[in-house]
C-alpha positions, 0 to 999 in steps of 0.5 A, spaced: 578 457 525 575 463 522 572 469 526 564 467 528 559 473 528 554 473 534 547 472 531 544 478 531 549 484 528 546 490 530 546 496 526 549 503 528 542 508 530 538 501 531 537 496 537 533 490 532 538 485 528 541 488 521 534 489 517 529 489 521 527 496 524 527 498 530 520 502 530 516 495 528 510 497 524 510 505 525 516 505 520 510 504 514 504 506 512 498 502 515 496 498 510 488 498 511 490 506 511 493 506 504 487 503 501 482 508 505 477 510 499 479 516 495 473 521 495 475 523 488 474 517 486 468 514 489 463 518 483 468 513 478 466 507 482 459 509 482 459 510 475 462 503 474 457 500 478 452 503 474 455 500 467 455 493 469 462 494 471 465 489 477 469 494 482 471 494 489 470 499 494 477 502 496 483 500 493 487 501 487 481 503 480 485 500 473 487 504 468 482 502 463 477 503 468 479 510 469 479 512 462 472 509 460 470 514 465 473 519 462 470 517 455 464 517 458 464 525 460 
């Protein structure tokens, strides 16, 4: 009848199934650590506030945002 596989195929170096690290969530950056608020661009987001523009307090600032900023030196 054909070769049956155990459910969970482990990997050489790992003890969680094929895929899945072993180390869980230590293996990538936190989330909320990789949104932290840059001190470089806080003068950006409050400039952008200032001129009428909607922008958050950590993540990601656009492109077009940025070069408004700079226009604006």
């Amino acid at each position: 009848m054909g070769l049956q596989l155990p459910e969970q195929i482990l990997l050489p170096g790992r003890s969680g199934p094929a895929g899945r690290s072993s180390l869980g969530s230590l293996d990538r950056p936190d989330r909320a650590h990789r949104l932290d608020p840059r001190p470089e661009d806080e003068p950006i987001r409050l400039w952008a506030r200032a001129n009428g523009y909607l922008v958050n307090d950590r993540g990601h600032i656009p492109g077009p945002l940025r070069e408004a900023y700079e226009a604006s030196l």
